[in-house]
LUMZA-406183 format. One record per residue (C-alpha): x, y, z; residue in three letters; residue number from 1. Coordinates in Angstrom, 2 decimals, padded with zeros to 5 digits. Each point is the difference from the previous one (the first is absolute). Last residue first. Layout:
BEGIN
((X Y Z) 'ala' NUM)
...
This chain:
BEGIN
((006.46 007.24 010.73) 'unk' 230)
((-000.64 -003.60 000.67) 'unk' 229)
((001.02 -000.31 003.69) 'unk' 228)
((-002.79 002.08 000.41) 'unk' 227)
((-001.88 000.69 -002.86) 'unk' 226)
((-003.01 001.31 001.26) 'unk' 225)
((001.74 002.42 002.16) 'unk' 224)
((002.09 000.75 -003.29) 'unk' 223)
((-003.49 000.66 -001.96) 'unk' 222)
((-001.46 -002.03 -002.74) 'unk' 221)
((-000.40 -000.15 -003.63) 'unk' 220)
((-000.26 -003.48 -000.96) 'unk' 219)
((-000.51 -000.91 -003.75) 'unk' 218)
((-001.95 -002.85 -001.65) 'unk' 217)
((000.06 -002.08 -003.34) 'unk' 216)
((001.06 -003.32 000.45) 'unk' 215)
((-000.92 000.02 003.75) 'unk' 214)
((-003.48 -001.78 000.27) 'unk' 213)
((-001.90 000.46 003.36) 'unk' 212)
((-000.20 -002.65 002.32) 'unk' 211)
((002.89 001.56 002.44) 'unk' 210)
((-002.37 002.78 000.54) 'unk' 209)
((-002.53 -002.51 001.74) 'unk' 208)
((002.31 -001.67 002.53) 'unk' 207)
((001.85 -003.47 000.09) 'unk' 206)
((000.50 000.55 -003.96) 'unk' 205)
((003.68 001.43 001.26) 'unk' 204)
((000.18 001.97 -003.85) 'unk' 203)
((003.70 000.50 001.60) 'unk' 202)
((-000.57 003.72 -000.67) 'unk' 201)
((-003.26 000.04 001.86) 'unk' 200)
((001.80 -002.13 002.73) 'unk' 199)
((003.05 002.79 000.33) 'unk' 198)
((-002.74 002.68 000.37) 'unk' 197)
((-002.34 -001.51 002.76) 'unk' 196)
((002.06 000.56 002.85) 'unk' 195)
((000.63 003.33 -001.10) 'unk' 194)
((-003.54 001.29 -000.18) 'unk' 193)
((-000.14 001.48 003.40) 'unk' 192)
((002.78 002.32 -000.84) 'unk' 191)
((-001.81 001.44 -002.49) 'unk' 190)
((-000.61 000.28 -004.17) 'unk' 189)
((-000.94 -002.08 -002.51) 'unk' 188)
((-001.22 000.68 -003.26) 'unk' 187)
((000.18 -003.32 -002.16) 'unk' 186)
((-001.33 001.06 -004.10) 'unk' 185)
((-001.08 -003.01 -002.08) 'unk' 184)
((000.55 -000.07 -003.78) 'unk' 183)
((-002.33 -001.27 -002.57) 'unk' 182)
((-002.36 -001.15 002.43) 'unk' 181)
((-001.01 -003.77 -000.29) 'unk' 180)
((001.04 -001.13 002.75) 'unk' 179)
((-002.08 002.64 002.35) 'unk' 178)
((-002.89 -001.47 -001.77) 'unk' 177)
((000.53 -003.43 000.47) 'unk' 176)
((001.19 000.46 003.72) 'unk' 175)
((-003.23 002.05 000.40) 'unk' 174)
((-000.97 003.64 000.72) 'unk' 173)
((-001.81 000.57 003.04) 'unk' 172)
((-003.41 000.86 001.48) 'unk' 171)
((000.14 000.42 003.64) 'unk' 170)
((-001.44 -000.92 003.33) 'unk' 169)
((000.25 002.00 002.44) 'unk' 168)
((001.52 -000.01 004.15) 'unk' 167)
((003.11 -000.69 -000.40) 'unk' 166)
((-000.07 -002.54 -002.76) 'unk' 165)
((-003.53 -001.18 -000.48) 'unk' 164)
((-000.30 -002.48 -002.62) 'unk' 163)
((000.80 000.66 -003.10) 'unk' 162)
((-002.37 001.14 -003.43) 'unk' 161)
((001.62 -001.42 -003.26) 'unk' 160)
((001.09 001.53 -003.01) 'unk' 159)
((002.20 -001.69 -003.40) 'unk' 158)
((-001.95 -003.13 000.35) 'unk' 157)
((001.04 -003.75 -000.30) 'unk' 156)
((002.65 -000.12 002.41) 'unk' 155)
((-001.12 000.59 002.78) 'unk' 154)
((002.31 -001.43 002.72) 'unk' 153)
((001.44 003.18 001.73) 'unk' 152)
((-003.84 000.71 000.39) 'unk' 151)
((000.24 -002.79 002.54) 'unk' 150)
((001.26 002.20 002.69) 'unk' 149)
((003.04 -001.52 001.70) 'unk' 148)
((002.14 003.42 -000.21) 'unk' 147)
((-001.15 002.48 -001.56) 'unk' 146)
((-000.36 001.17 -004.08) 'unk' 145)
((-002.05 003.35 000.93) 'unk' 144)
((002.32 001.63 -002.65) 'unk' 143)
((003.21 -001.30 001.30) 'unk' 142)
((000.66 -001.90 003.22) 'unk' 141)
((003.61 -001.38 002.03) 'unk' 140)
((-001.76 000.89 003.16) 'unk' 139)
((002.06 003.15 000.60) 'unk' 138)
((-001.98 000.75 -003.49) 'unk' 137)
((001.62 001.04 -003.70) 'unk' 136)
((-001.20 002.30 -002.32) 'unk' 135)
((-000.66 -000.79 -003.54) 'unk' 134)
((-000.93 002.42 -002.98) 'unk' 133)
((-001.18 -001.75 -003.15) 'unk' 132)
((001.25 001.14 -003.08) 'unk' 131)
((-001.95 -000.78 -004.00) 'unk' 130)
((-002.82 -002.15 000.91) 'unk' 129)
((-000.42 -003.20 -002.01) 'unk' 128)
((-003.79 -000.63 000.44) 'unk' 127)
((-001.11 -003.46 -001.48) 'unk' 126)
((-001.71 001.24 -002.27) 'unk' 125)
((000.89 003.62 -000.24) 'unk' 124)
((001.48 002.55 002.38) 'unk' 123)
((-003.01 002.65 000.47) 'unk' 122)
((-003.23 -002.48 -000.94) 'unk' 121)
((002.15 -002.37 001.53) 'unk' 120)
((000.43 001.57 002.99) 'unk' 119)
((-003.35 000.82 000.68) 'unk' 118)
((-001.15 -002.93 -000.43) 'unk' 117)
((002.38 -001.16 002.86) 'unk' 116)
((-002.11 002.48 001.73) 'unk' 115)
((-003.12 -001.10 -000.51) 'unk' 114)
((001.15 -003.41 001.53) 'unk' 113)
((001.17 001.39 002.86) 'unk' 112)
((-003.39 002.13 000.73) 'unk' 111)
((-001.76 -002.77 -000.35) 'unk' 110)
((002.19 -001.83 002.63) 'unk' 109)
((-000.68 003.55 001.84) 'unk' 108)
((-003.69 -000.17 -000.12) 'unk' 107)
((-000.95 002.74 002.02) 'unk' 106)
((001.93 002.34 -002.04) 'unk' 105)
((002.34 003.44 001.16) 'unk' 104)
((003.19 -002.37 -001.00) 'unk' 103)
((-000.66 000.45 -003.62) 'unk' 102)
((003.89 -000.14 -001.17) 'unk' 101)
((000.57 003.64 -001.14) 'unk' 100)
((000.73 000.68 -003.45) 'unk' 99)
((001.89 003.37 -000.59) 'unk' 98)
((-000.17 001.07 -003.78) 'unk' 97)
((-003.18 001.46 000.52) 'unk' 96)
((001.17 002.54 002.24) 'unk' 95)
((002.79 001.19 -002.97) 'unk' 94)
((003.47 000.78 001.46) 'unk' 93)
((001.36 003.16 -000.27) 'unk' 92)
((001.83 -000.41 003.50) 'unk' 91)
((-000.27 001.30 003.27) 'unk' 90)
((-003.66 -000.95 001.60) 'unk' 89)
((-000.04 -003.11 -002.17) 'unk' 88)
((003.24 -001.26 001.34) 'unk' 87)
((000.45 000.51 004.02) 'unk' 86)
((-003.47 001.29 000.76) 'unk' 85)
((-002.02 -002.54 -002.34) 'unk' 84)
((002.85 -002.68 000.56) 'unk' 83)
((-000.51 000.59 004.18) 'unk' 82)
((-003.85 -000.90 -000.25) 'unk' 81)
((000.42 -002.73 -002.60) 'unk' 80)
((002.24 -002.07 002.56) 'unk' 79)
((-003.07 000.17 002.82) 'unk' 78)
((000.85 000.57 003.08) 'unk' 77)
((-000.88 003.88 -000.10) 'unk' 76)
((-003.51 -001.63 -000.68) 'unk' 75)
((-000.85 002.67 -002.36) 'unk' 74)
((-002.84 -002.53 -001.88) 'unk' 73)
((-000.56 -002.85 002.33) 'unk' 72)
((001.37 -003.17 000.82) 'unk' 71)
((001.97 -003.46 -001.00) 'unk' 70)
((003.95 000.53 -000.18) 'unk' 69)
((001.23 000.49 -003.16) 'unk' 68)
((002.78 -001.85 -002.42) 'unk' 67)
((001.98 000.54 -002.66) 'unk' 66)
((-001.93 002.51 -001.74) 'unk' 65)
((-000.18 001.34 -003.57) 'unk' 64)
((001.23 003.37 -001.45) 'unk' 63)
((-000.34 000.38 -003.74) 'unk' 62)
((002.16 002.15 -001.52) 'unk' 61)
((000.26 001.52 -003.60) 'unk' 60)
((-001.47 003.56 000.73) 'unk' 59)
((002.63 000.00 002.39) 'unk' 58)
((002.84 000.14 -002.59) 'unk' 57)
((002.53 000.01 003.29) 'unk' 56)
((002.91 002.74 000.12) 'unk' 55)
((000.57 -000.07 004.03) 'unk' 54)
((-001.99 002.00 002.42) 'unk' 53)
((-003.23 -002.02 000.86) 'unk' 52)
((002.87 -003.36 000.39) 'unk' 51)
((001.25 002.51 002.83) 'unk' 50)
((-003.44 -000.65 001.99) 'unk' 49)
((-000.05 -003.36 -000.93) 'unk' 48)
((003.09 -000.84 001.58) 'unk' 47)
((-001.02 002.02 003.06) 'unk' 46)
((-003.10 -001.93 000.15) 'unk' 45)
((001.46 -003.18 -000.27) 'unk' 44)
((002.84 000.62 002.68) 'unk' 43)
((-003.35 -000.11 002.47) 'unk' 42)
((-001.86 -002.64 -001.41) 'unk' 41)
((-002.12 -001.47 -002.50) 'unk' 40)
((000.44 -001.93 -003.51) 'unk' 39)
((-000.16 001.05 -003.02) 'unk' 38)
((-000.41 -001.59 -003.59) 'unk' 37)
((000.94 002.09 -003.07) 'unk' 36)
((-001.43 -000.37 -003.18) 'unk' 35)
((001.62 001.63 -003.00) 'unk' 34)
((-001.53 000.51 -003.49) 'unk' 33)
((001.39 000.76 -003.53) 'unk' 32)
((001.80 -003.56 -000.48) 'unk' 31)
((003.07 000.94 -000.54) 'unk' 30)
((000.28 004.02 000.38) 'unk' 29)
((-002.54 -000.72 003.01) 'unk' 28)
((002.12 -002.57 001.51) 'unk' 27)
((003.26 002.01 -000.14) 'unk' 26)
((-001.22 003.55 001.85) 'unk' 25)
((-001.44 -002.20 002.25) 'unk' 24)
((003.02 -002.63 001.10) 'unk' 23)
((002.17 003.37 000.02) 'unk' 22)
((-002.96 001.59 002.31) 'unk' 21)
((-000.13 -002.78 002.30) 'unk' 20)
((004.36 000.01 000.25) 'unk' 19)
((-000.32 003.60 000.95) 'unk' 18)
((-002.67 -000.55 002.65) 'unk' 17)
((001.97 -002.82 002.12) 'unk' 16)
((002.64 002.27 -000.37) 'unk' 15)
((-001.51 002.79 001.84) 'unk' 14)
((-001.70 -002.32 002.54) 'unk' 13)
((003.26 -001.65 000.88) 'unk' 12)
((001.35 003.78 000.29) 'unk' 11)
((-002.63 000.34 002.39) 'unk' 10)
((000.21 -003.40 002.05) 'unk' 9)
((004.13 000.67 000.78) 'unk' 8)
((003.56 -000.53 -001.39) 'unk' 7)
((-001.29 -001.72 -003.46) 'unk' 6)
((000.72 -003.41 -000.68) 'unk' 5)
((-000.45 -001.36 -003.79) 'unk' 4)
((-000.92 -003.61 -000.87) 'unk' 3)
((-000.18 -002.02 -003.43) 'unk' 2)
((-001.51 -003.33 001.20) 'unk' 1)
């Protein structure tokens, strides 16, 4: 896995937002579209809030979801909430061009499955999305990938609802469809994420980041991250 270290979470951010808008700024002269997959948290929002600065053919980009928790419109923990003020707030970026997993319905299997038609309306049949941005849990988890749930089985749909993981339940990407990203974008920053850094990078299967394919992802994370990596 190609991997850069940055000296703290904010220059991790930075970078993490240059190398989105390279793998834009390419897809859409290829293929004239680029859909971009996000996942929540902190460093996140600060990488998506310099991504709303750099030279990106917005009008080209489709933002899709990695995963949501289960609740209400403006739940401030909802993903969606934090990519509105982070990304759609800041950046030329066309509202209908953001596709938010349906995590507001009573049905959320339904919901799932509504979703994954979503993505292939957006990313073809089956979807191939162009990046997917990863984090990294204490827990060894990505997207709402966690430990012993049997979601980490499915392997037959691109989105699936979880069980409840600290507190909600979720809708998630897939192993399927996380594998079948073009390229796959690892933002990791913190001290508290160390452990887990040297078993992503070992592909340790043992927890759920260590599941997902390699051949064509980056790192960007932060020394503290790092640790005896950096």
């Amino acid at each position: 896995m190609e991997t850069r270290i940055l000296a703290d979470a904010d220059l991790a951010a930075r970078e993490a937002a240059r190398v989105i808008a390279a793998e834009a700024r390419a897809a859409v002269e290829a293929r004239g579209r680029f859909v971009l997959a996000v996942s929540g948290g902190r460093t996140p929002w600060r990488m998506l809030r310099a991504l709303a600065a750099e030279d990106v053919p917005w009008a080209a980009v489709h933002v899709v979801q990695v995963d949501e928790r289960v609740g209400p419109a403006g739940d401030p923990d909802r993903n969606l909430t934090h990519v509105r003020e982070s990304l759609l707030a800041r950046a030329p970026l066309p509202g209908t061009n953001v596709h938010a997993m349906p995590v507001e319905e009573p049905d959320v299997e339904a919901a799932a499955r509504a979703y994954a038609g979503t993505l292939e309306q957006i990313g073809g049949t089956p979807p191939v999305l162009d990046l997917v941005h990863l984090g990294l849990g204490e827990d060894g988890h990505t997207a709402s990938l966690v430990p012993g749930d049997a979601v980490l089985e499915v392997a037959d749909r691109d989105v699936a609802v979880t069980a409840a993981y600290l507190g909600r339940r979720r809708l998630t990407l897939t192993y399927p469809a996380l594998d079948r990203s073009r390229r796959i974008l690892w933002l990791v920053t913190g001290a508290d994420k160390a452990a887990m850094l040297p078993r992503l990078l070992a592909a340790d299967r043992s927890i759920p980041a260590g599941r997902v394919r390699q051949e064509h992802a980056a790192l960007v994370a932060d020394s503290a991250a790092a640790g005896a990596e950096a």
